[in-house]
Every structure is written in structure tokens, then in C-alpha cells.
C-alpha atoms as a printed R data frame, in Angstrom:
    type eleno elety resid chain resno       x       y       z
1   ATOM     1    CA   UNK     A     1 123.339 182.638 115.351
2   ATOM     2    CA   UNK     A     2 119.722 184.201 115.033
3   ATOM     3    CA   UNK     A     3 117.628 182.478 112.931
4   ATOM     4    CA   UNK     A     4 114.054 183.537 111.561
5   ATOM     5    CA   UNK     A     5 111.588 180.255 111.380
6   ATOM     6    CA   UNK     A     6 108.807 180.916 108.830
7   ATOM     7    CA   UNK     A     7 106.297 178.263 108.806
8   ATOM     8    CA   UNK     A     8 107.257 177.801 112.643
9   ATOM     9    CA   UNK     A     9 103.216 176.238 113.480
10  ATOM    10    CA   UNK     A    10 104.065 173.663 111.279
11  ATOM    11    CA   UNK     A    11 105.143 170.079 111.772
12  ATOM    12    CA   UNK     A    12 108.735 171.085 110.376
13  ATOM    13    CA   UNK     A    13 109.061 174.873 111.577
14  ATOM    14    CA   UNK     A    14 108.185 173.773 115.432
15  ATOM    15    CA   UNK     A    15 110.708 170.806 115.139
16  ATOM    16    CA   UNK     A    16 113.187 173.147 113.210
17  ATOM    17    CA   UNK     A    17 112.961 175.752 116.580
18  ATOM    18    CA   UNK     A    18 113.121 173.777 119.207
19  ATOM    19    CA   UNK     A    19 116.504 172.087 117.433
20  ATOM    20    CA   UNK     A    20 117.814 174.996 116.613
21  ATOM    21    CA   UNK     A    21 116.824 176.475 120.436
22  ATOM    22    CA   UNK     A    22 118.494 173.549 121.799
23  ATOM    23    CA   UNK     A    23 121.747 174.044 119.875
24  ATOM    24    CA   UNK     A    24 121.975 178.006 121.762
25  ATOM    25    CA   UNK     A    25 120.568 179.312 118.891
26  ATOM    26    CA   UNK     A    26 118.220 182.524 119.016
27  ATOM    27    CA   UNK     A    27 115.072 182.114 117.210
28  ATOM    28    CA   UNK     A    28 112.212 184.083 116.199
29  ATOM    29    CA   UNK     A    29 109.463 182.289 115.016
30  ATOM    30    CA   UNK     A    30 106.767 183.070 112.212
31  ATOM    31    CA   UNK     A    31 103.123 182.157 111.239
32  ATOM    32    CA   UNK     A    32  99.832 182.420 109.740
33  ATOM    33    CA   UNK     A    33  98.185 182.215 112.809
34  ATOM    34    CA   UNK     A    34  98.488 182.586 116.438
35  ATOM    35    CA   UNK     A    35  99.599 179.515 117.987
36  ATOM    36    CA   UNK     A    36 101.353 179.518 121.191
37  ATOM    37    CA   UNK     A    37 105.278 179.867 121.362
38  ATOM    38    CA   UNK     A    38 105.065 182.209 117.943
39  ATOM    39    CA   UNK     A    39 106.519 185.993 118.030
40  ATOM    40    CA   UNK     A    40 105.349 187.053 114.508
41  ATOM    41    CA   UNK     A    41 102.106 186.775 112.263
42  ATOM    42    CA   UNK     A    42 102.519 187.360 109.257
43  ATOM    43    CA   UNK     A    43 100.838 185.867 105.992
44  ATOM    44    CA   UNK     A    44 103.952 185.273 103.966
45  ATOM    45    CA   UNK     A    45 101.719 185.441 100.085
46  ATOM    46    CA   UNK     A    46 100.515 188.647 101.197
47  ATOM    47    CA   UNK     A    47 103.476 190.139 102.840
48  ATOM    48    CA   UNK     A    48 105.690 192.979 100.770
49  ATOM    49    CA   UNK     A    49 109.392 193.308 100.852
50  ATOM    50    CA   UNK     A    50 109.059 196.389 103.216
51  ATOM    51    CA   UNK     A    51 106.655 194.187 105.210
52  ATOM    52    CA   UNK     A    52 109.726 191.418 105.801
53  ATOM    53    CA   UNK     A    53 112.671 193.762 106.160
54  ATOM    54    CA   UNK     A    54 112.231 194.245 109.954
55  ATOM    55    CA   UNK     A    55 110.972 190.694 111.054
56  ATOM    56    CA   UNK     A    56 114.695 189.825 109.133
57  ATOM    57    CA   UNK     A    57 116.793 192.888 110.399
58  ATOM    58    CA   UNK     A    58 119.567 191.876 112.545
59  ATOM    59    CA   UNK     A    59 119.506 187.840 112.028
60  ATOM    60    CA   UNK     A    60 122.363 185.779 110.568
61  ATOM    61    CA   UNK     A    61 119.260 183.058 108.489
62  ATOM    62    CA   UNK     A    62 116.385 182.155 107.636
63  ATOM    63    CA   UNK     A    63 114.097 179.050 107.608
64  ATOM    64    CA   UNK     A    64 110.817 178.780 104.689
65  ATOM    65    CA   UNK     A    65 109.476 175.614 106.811
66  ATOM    66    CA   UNK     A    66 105.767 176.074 105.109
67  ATOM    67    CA   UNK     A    67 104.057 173.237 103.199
68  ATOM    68    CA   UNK     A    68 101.931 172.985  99.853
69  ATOM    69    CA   UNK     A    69  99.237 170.461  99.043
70  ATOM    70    CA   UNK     A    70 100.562 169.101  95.435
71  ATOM    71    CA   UNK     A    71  97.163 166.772  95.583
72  ATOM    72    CA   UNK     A    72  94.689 169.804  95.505
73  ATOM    73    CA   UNK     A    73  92.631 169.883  92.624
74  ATOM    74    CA   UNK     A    74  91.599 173.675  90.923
75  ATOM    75    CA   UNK     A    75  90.413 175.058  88.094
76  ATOM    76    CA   UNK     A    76  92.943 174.823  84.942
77  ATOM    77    CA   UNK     A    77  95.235 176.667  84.461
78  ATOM    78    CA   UNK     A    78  96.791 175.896  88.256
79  ATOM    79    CA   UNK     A    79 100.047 177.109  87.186
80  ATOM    80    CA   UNK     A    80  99.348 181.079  88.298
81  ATOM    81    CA   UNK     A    81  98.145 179.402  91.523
82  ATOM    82    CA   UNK     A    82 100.573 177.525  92.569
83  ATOM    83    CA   UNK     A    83 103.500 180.420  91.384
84  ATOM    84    CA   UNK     A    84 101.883 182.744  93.555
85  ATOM    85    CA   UNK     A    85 101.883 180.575  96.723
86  ATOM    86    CA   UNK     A    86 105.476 178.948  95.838
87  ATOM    87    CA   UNK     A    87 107.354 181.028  93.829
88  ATOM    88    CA   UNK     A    88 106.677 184.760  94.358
89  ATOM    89    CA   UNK     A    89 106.558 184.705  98.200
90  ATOM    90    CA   UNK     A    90 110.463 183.217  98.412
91  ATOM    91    CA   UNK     A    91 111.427 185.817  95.748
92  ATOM    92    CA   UNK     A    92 110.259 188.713  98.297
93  ATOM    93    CA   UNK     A    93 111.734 186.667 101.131
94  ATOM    94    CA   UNK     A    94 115.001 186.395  99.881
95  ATOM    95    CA   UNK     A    95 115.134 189.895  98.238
96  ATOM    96    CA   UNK     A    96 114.407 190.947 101.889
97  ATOM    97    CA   UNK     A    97 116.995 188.548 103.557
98  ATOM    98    CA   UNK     A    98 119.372 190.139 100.714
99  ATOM    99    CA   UNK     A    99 118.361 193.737 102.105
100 ATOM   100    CA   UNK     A   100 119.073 193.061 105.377
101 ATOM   101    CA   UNK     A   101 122.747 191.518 105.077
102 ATOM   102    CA   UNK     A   102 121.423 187.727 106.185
103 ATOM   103    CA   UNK     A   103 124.028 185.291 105.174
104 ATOM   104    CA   UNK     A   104 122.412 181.390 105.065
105 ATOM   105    CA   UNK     A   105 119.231 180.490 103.976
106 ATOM   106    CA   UNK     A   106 117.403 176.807 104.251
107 ATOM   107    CA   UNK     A   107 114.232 175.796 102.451
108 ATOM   108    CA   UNK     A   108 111.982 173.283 102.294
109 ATOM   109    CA   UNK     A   109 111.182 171.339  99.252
110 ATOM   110    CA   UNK     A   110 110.378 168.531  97.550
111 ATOM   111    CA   UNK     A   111 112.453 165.270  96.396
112 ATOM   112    CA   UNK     A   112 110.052 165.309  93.102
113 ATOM   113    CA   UNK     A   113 113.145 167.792  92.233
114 ATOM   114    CA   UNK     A   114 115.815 165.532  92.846
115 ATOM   115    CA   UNK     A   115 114.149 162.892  90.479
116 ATOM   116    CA   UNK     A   116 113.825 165.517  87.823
117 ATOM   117    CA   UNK     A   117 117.609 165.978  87.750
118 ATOM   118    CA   UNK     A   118 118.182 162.183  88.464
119 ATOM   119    CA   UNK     A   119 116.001 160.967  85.261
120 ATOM   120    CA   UNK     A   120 115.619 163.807  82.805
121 ATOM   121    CA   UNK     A   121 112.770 161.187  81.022
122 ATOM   122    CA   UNK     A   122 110.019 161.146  82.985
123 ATOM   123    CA   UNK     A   123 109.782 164.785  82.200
124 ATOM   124    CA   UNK     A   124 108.557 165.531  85.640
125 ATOM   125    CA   UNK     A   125 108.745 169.102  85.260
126 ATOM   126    CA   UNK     A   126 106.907 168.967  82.083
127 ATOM   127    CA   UNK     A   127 104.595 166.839  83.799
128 ATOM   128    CA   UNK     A   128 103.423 168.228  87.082
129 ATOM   129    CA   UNK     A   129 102.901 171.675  87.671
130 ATOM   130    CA   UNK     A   130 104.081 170.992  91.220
131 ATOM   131    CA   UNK     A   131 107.284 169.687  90.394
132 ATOM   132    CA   UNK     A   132 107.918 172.711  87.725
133 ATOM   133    CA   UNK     A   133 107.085 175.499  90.824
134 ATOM   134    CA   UNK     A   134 109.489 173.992  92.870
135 ATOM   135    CA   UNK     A   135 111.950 174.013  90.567
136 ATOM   136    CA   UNK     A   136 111.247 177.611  89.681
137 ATOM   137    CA   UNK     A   137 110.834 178.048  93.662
138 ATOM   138    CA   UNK     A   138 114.791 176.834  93.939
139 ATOM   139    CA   UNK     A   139 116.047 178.951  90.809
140 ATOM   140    CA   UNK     A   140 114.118 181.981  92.100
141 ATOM   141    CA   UNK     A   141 115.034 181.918  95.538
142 ATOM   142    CA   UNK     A   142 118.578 181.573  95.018
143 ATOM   143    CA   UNK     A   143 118.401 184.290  91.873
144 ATOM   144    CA   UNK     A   144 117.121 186.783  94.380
145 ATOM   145    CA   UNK     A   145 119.384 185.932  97.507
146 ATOM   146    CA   UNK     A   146 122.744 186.692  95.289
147 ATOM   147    CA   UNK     A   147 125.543 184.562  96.092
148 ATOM   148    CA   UNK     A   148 126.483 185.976  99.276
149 ATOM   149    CA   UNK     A   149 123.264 184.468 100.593
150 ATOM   150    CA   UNK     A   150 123.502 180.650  99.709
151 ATOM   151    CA   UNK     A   151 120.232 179.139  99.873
152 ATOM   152    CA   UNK     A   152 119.824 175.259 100.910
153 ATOM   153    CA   UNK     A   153 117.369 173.250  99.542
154 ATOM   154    CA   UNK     A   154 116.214 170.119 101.597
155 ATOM   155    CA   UNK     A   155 114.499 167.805  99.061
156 ATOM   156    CA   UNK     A   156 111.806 166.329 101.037
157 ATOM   157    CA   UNK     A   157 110.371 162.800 101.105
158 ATOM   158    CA   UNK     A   158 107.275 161.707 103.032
159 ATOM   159    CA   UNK     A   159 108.248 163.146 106.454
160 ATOM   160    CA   UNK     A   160 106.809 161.479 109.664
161 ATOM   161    CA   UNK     A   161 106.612 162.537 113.141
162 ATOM   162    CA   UNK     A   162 104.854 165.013 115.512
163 ATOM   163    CA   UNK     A   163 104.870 167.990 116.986
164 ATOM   164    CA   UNK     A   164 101.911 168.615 119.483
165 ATOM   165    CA   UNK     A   165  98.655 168.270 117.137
166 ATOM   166    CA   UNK     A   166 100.373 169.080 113.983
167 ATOM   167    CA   UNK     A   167 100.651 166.048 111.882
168 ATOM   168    CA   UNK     A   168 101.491 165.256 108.282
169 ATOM   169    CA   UNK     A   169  98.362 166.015 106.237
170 ATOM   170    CA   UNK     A   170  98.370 162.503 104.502
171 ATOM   171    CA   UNK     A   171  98.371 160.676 108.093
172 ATOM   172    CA   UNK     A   172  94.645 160.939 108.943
173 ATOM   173    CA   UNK     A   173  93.829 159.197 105.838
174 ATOM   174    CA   UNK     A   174  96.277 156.507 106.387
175 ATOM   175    CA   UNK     A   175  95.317 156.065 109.863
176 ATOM   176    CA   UNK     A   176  91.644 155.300 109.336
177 ATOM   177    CA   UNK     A   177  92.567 152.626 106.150
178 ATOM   178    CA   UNK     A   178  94.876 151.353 108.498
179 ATOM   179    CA   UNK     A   179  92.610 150.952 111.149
180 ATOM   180    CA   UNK     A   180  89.518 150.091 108.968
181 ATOM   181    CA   UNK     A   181  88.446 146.561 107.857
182 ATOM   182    CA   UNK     A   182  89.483 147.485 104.404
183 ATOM   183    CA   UNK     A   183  92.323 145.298 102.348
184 ATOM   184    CA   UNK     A   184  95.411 147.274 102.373
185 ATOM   185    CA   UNK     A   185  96.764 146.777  98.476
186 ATOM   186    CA   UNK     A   186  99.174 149.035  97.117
187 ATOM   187    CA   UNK     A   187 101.091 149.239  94.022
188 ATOM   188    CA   UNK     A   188 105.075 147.829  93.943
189 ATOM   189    CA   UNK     A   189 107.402 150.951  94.156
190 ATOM   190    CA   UNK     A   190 108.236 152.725  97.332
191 ATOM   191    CA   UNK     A   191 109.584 156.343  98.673
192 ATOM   192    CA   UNK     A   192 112.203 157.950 100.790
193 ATOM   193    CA   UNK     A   193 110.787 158.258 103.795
194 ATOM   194    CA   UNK     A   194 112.370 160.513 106.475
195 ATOM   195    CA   UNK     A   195 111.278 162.103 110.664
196 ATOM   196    CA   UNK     A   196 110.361 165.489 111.262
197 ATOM   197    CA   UNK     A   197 113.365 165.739 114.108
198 ATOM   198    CA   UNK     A   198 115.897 164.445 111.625
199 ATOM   199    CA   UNK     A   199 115.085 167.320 109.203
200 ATOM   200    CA   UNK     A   200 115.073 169.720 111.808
201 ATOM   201    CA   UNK     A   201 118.844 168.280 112.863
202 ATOM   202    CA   UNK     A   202 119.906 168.362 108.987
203 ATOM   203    CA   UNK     A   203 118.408 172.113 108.833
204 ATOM   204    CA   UNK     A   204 120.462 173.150 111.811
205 ATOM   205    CA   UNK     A   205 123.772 171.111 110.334
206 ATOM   206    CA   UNK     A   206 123.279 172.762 107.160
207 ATOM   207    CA   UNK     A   207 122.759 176.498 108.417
208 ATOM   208    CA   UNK     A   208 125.596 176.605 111.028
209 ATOM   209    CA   UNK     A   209 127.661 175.570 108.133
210 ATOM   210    CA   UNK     A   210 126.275 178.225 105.578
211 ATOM   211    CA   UNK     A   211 126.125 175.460 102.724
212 ATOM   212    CA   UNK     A   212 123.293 176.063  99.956
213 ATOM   213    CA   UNK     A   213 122.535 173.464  97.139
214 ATOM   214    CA   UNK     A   214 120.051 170.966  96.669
215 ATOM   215    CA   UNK     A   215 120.041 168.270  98.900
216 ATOM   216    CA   UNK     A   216 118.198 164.726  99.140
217 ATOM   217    CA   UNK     A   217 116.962 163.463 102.590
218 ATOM   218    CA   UNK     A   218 116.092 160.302 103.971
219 ATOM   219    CA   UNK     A   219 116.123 157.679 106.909
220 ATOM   220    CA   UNK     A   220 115.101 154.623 105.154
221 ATOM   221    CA   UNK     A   221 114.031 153.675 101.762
222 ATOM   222    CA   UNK     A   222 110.749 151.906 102.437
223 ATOM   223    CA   UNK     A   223 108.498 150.087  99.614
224 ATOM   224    CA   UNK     A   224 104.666 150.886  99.739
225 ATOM   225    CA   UNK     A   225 104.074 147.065 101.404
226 ATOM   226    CA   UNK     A   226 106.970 148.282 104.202
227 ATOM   227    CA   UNK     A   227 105.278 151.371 105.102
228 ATOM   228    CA   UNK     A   228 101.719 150.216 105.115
229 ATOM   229    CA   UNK     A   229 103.229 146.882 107.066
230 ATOM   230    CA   UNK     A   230 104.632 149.291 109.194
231 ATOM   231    CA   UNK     A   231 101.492 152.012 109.817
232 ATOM   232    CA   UNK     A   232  99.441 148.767 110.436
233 ATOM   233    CA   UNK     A   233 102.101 147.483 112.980
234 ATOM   234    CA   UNK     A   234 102.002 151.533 114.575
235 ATOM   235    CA   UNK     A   235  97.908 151.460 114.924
236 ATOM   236    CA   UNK     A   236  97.609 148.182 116.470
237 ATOM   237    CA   UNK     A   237  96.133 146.335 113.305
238 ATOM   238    CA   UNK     A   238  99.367 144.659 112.191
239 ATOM   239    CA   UNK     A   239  98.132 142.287 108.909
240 ATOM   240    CA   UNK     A   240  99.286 141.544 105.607
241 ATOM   241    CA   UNK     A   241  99.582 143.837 102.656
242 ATOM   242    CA   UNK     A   242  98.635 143.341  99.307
243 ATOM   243    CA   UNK     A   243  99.816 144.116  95.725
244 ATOM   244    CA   UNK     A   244  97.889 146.223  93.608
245 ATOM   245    CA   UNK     A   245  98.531 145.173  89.393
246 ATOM   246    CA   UNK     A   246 100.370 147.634  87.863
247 ATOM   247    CA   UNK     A   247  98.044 147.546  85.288
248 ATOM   248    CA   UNK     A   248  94.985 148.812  87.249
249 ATOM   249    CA   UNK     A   249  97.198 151.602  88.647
250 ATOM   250    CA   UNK     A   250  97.866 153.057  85.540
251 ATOM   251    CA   UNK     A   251  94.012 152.569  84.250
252 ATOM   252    CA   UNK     A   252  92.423 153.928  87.438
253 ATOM   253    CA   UNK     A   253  94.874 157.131  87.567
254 ATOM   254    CA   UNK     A   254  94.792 157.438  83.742
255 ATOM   255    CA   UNK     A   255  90.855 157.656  84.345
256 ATOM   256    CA   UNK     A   256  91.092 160.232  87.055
257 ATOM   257    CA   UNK     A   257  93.141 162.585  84.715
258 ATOM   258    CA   UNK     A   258  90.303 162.376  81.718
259 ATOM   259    CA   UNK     A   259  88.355 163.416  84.629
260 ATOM   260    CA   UNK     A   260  89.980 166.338  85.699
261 ATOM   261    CA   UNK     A   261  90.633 167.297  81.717
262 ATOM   262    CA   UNK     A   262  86.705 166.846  81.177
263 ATOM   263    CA   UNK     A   263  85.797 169.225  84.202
264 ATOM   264    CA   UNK     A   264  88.411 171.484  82.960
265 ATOM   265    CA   UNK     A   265  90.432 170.828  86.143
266 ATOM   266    CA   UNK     A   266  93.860 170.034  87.574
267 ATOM   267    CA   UNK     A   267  96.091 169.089  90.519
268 ATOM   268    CA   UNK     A   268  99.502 169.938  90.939
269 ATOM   269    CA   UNK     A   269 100.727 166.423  89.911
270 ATOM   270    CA   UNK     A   270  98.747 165.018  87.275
271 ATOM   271    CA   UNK     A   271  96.924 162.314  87.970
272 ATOM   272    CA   UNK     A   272  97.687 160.807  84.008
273 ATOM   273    CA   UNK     A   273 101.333 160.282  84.680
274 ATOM   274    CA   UNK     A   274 100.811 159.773  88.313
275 ATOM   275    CA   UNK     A   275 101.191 155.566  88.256
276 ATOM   276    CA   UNK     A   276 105.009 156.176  86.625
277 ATOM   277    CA   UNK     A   277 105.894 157.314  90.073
278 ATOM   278    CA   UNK     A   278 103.459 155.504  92.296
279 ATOM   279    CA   UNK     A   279 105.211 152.245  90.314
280 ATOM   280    CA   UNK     A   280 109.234 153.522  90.931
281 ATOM   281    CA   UNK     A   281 111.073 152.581  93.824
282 ATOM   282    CA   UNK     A   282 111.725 156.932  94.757
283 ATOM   283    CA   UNK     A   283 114.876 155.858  97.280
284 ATOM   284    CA   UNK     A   284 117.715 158.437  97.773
285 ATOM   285    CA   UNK     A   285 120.748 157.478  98.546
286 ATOM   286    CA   UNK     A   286 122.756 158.068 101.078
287 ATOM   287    CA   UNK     A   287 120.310 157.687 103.603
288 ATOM   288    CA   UNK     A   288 121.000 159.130 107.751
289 ATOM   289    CA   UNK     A   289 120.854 155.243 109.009
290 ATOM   290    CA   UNK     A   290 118.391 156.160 111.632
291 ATOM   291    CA   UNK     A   291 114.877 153.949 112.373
292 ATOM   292    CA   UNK     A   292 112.024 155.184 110.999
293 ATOM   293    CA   UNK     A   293 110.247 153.721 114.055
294 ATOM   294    CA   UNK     A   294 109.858 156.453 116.351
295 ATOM   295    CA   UNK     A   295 108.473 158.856 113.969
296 ATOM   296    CA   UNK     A   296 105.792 156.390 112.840
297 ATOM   297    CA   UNK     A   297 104.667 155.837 116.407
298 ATOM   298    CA   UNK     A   298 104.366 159.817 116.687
299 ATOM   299    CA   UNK     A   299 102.634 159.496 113.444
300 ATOM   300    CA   UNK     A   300  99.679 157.095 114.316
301 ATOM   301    CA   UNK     A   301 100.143 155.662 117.789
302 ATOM   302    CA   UNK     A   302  97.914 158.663 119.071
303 ATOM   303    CA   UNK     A   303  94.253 159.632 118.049
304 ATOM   304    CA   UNK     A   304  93.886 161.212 114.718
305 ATOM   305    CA   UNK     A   305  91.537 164.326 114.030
306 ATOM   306    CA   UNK     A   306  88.493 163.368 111.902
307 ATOM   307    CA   UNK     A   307  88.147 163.843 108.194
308 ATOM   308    CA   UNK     A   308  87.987 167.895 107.551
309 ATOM   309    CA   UNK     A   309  90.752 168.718 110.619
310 ATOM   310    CA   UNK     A   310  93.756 170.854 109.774
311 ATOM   311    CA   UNK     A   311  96.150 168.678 111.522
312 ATOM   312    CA   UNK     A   312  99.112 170.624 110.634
313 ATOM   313    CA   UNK     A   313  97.202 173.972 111.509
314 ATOM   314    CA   UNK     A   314  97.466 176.889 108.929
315 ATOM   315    CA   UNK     A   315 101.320 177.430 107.567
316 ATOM   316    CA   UNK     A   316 102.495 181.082 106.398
């Protein structure tokens, strides 16, 4: 097949070429910026349909491998914000990929998603703007791809590895706690956790099989003591890990949204209802079966790029 890789700087997108490159696959790859190894730029929120019909002629799928920061805080209303960067650049995508007679799509999202089917009460959607543009960013997609385009969607957890100096952007700040003198305390719950190369391997599976739908990923289920045991084991500071009161969680977050509502700001997942899913035990089931282990010493066994650094470098 010949696959188009948007997002292929990224963490993901370079993991998701050089899998899909080592399966005799013919990629071209797509970004932002120049890096080396990438045969397109192109600024995907900027880019018309007429602008994507060549870079797609003549290839059998495409890959959306960029990221979003769900943590960054705007001006209210961040709704039109975060539609415009999630939302309305898939719709042109896909209305392209529809165009040009592509026949399997894959892209990345979030496992916020899966929840919000999984446990219709905690209103996640309602709740976090993120979580309602990637839902929209699914249904869109998918509405402009028609159904002889199926469109995948891998429901991402916190995803470790490496891939040259791109990084996941929450690593540096884990790094440094983890290598500070500070306590590391965290609240009980825990996340799906899942590597970089495993993705990649599930993107491939899922486009040489043409499948769409929404689908979970993980390699291990980890609480928040496992994977700060575990980061603190990777940097050389292995110690114990603490338990922050649930209590305290839900005060200190609940304090941080009347902040945000007071300076007539907001992030993509509200910091008010925030603790609900800091405090849940976010596991998907089934998970791959393979060790986290690897990834995390990609993650944090190497220096990490000071406070300010684009680690993951510029995505489409």
C-alpha cells in the first residue's frame, strides 16, 4: 500500500513510518516543519481541500498522527479554538481522501472518548471541551470520508517512548519531579498506559486490514504509584511513592477551576471535574500484554530538554 503520514515529526507519525516502511509499505510523510526524512510541509489548519488533493492523489490511506495539548489554558470560550485545530482540519482531510478514491483511514485520538461511551455519567463530553472535540473530531471525520473510506480511531492513553528528540510533552515535567528532591504523592486511580512502537504496529494492523471504528489501546494498566514507581526506577532515583487524600485533590483542582472562571479562562479539560478522573482507575481492557519497560527507558533514561523545549517539535 501507499500510505500518507500527517503528523510524521511527531513522536507517533515517525514511529508510524518507519513501521509501516518496514512492513514494504510506501510512505510519504507530512509536517509543519522541516525535519529531516519529511517529503511534504504543509500546515494541516491552514491547508484547503484543493491544497490536500495532490499530497493524497494516488495513495491507498492515510495517517492524522498530530497531537493537541488538552492542558492549555485560553481565553473562554475555547470551544471555537479547539474545533478549528481538531475538528475542521480532519473534515477537509477526509473530504480530500474521499476526492481522491483513498480507501482506509487511521486517526489518532484520545481514550477520554472511550470513557464517555463506557460511563455515560461523568458527562465527560459535557464536561471537557476536549473530550466533546474529539468526539465531534470522530463523527466528523467519518461523516466526511463516506463509508467507502472507513476511518479508525485509536483511543489513546498516555503513550511512552521515543523517537530521536521527540518526546511526550508531559515527560520533561515528570523527569525533573522524578529526579528532584521533591516527595512524589499522587492521588489513587491510574491510566492505560501504552509505547509509541506498539501504536505504530496497531496503526499498521489496522490499515492493512481496512477496519474503521473506535478502538481502545493499551500495554498495561498502571496506577499513578506504578508509574511514578516506575519513572523513578527509569531516572535512577528509585524511592517510595506517596498517596495524595482524595480530598485535597478535589479541593486543590476545584480551586484551580474558580480560578480559571474568575480570569474568564479555560482549558480543554476542566480543571473543576478534573479529580473525578485523576481519582478512577482509566484501564482498558484487553490490553497487548507487552512491558511497558522499554518505552519508559526511551522516555527518561536519556537527558530531557529544559522547561520551554518543544520536545515533540511542531506537529501539522
Amino acid at each position: 500500500m501507499r500510505i500518507l503520514v500527517v503528523g510524521g515529526s511527531g513522536l507517533i507519525g515517525a514511529r508510524v513510518v518507519d513501521v509501516l516502511r518496514g512492513r514494504g509499505h510506501a510512505v510519504t510523510s507530512v509536517a509543519r516543519t522541516a525535519r529531516p526524512g519529511m517529503d511534504h510541509l504543509l500546515d494541516l489548519e491552514s491547508a484547503a481541500i484543493d491544497d490536500l488533493r495532490p499530497l493524497l492523489a494516488g495513495h491507498d490511506g492515510v495517517v492524522l498522527a498530530t497531537r493537541a495539548d488538552e492542558q492549555r489554558v485560553l481565553r473562554r470560550p475555547i470551544h471555537p479554538v479547539l474545533h478549528r485545530e481538531l475538528v475542521e482540519p480532519v473534515v477537509r482531510l477526509f473530504t480530500a481522501a474521499r476526492q481522491e478514491g483513498l480507501t482506509r483511514g487511521v486517526v489518532m485520538g484520545s481514550y477520554y472518548t472511550h470513557f464517555d461511551r463506557a460511563h455515560p455519567r461523568w458527562r465527560l463530553a459535557a464536561r471537557h471541551c476536549y473530550v466533546r472535540c474529539r468526539r465531534e473530531q470522530a463523527r466528523e471525520a467519518r461523516a466526511a470520508a463516506g463509508p467507502e473510506l472507513p476511518v479508525a480511531v485509536l483511543e489513546l492513553p498516555f503513550v511512552f517512548g521515543r523517537a530521536g528528540d521527540r518526546l511526550p510533552n508531559w515527560a520533561g515535567p515528570l523527569d525533573r519531579w522524578a529526579r528532584s528532591r521533591a516527595p512524589l504523592v499522587v492521588p489513587v486511580g491510574g491510566t492505560a498506559t501504552v509505547s509509541a512502537h506498539s501504536v505504530a504496529d496497531l496503526t499498521a494492523d489496522t490499515l492493512e486490514r481496512g477496519d474503521g471504528g473506535d478502538i481502545p489501546v493499551a500495554d498495561e494498566n498502571l496506577s499513578w504509584a506504578e508509574m511514578m514507581t516506575r519513572v523513578a526506577g527509569a531516572v535512577g532515583r528509585p524511592r517510595r511513592v506517596g498517596r495524595l487524600p482524595a480530598a485535597t485533590v478535589r479541593a486543590s483542582l476545584r480551586c484551580g477551576g474558580v480560578l480559571h472562571a474568575l480570569a474568564g479562562r479555560e482549558a480543554g479539560i476542566n480543571p473543576s471535574h478534573l479529580a473525578e478522573l485523576l481519582l478512577a482507575e482509566l484501564f482498558l481492557t484487553p490490553t497487548t500484554g507487552r512491558s511497558l519497560d522499554p518505552a519508559l527507558r526511551d522516555t527518561f533514561t536519556a537527558p530531557v530538554p529544559p522547561p520551554g523545549a518543544d520536545t515533540l517539535g511542531p506537529d501539522v
